[in-house]
C-alpha positions as CSV (number, residue, x, y, z in Angstrom):
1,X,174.5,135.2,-28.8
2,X,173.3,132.9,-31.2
3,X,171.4,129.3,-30.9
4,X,171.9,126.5,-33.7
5,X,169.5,123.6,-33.2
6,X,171.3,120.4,-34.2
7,X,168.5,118.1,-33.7
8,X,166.1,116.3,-36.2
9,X,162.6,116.9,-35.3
10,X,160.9,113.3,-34.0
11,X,158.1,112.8,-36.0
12,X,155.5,109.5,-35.8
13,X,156.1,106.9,-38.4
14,X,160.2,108.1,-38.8
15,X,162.9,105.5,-38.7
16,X,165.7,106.2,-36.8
17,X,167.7,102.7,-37.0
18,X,166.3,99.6,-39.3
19,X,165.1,97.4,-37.3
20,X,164.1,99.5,-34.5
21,X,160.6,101.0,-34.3
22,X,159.1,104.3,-35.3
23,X,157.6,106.4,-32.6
24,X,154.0,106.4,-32.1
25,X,152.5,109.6,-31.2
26,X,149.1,110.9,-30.6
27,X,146.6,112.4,-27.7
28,X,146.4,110.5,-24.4
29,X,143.5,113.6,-23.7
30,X,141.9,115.1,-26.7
31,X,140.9,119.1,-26.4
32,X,137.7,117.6,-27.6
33,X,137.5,114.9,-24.5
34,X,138.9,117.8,-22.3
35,X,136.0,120.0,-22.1
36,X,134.0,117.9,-20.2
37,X,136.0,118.2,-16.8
38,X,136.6,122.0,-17.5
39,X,134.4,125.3,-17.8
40,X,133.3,126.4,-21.3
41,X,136.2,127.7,-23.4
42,X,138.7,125.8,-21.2
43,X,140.7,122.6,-22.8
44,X,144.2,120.7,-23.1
45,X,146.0,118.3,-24.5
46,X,148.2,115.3,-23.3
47,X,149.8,114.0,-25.4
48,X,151.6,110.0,-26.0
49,X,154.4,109.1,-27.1
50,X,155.5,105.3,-27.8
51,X,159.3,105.1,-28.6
52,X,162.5,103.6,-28.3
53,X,165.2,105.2,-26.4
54,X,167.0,105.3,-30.0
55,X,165.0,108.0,-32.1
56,X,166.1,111.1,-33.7
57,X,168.8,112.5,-32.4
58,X,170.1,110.8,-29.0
59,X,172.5,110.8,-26.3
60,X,174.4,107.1,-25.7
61,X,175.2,107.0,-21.9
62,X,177.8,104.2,-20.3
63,X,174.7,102.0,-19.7
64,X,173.6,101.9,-23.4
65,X,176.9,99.8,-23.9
66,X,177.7,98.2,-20.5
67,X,175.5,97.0,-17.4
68,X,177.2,98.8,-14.9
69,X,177.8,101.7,-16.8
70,X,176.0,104.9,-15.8
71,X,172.6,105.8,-16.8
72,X,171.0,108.7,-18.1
73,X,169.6,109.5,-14.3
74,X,173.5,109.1,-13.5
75,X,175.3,111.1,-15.9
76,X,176.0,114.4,-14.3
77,X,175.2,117.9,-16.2
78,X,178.8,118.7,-16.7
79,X,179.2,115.9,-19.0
80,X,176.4,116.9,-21.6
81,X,175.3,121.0,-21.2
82,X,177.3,123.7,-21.6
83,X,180.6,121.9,-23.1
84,X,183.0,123.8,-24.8
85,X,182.7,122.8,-28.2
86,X,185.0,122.0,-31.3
87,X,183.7,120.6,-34.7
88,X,185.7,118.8,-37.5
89,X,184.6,118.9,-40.4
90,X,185.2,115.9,-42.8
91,X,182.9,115.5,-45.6
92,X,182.7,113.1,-48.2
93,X,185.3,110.4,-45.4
94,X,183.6,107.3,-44.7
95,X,186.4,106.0,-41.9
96,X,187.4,109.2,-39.8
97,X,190.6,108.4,-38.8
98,X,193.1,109.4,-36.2
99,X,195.2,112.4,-38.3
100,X,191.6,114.5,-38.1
101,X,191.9,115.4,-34.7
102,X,195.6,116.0,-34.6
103,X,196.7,118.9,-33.3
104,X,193.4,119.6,-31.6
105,X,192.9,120.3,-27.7
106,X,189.9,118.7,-26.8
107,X,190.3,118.6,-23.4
108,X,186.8,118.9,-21.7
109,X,185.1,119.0,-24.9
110,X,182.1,118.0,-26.9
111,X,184.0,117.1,-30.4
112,X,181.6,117.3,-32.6
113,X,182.1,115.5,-36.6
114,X,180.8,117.1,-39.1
115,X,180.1,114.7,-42.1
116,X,177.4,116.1,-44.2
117,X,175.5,113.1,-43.9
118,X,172.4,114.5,-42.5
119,X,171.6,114.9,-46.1
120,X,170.2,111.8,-46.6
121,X,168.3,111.7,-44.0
122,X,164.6,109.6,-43.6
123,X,166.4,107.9,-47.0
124,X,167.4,104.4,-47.5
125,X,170.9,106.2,-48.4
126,X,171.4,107.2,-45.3
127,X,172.1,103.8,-43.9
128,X,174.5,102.4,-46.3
129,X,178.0,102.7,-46.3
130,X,177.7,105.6,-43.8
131,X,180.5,107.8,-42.2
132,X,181.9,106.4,-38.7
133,X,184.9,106.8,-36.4
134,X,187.7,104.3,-36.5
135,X,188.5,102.7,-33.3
136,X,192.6,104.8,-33.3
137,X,190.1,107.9,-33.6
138,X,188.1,107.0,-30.4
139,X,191.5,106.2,-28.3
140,X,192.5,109.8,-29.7
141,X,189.8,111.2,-28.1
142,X,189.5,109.6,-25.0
143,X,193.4,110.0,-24.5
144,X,193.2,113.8,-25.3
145,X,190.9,114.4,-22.6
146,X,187.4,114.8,-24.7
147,X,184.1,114.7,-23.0
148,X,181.4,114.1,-25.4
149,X,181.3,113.1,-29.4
150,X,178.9,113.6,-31.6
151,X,178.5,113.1,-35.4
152,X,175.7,113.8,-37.9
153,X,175.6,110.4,-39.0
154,X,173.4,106.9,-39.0
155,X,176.1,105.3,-36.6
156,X,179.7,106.5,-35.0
157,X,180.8,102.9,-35.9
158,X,181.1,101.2,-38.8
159,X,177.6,99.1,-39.0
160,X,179.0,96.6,-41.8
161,X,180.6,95.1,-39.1
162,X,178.7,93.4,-35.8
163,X,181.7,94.9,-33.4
164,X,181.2,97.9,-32.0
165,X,184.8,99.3,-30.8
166,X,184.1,102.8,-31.0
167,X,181.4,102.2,-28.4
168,X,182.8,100.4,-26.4
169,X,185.9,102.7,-26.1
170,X,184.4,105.8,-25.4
171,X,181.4,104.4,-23.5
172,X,184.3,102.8,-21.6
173,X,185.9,105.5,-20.6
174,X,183.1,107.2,-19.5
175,X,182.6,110.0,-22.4
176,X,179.1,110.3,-23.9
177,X,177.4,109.8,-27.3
178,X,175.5,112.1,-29.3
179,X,174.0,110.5,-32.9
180,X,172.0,111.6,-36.0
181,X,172.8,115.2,-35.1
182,X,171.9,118.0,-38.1
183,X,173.5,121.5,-39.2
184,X,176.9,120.9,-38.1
185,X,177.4,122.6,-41.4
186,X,175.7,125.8,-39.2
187,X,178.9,125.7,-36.6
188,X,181.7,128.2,-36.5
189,X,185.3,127.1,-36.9
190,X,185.5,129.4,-33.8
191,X,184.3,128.8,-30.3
192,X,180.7,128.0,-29.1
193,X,179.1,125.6,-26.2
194,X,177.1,122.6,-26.9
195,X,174.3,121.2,-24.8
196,X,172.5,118.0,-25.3
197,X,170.2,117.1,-22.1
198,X,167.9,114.7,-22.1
199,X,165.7,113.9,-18.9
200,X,166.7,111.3,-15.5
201,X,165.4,108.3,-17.1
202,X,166.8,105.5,-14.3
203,X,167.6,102.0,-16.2
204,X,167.7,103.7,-19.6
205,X,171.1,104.4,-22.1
206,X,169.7,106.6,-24.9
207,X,167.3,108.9,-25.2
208,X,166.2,111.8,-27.8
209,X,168.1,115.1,-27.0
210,X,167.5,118.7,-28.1
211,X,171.2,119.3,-29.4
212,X,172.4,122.9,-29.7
213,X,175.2,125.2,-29.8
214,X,175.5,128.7,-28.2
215,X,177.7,130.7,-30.2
């Protein structure tokens, strides 16, 4: 068995999405300020972290997109760890259309599209004229059955644009996000498992995962 890591590390100061801010993160309890409520040569550290629910690489939940969608505290475990897994790989696309995933079974699955993009990550390249799903792609997926999507770009819809259909389709039908994934190049043609958990936040939509695939 193998493990491929497909999440960016979240480091304080990184963008994520312009306009949104970086994460703040530092020591809530210093070792130093520890070792006054310990014995001699005992310490920890707490650490703080300020963020948005939209850093590094993160899982979209129905509630990111609609108010009575489910939340991350709602979204059961079937739906995000241990998904069968399928990746298409499309570089140098900017709209991933709807002949991609033809003739693919992606029933149950975490469809995962490979663009190359994660290249230009932490660069201002990485925002502009990005790879995304069209909207025919989306109502592929959902009609095929998929459970999960994920691509290893800045947004799974086309951000020149202030719709959002690819969202709303597959937030709609109840299938989650994963965005700003890493080393899809890593994945096998053949199968593996995908897991992208993050923790029962009530009231929240998105929030950082640690993406992988056990192959």
């Amino acid at each position: 068995m193998t493990l491929i890591d497909l999440s960016h590390v979240i480091e304080a100061g990184m963008v994520t999405y312009k306009g949104l801010p970086a994460p703040h993160v530092c020591d809530y309890l210093s070792r130093d300020a520890s070792r006054a409520a310990y014995e001699p040569g005992t310490e920890f550290q707490i650490g703080r972290i300020d963020m948005v629910g939209n850093t590094g690489t993160y899982l979209d939940t129905p509630f990111h997109r609609f108010a009575d969608g489910e939340d991350l505290a709602d979204v059961g475990l079937d739906r995000i760890a241990d998904l069968p897994g399928i990746v298409v790989h499309c570089p140098d696309r900017m709209a991933i259309d709807v002949e991609v995933f033809e003739g693919l079974d992606v029933t149950g699955c975490a469809v995962l599209v490979h663009c190359g993009w994660d290249r230009h990550w932490r660069t201002e390249t990485y925002y502009e004229d990005h790879p995304f799903l069209t909207a025919a792609a989306a109502e592929r997926l959902i009609a095929g059955g998929a459970r999960l999507v994920g691509i290893d770009s800045h947004n799974i819809d086309d951000t020149r644009t202030r719709s959002r259909p690819v969202h709303t389709a597959l937030l709609g039908a109840g299938l989650t996000i994963v965005e700003h994934m890493c080393n899809l190049s890593a994945l096998p043609d053949g199968p593996f498992r995908f897991t992208a958990t993050p923790p029962r936040v009530t009231g929240f939509g998105t929030f950082p995962v640690r993406a992988f695939a056990r192959v």
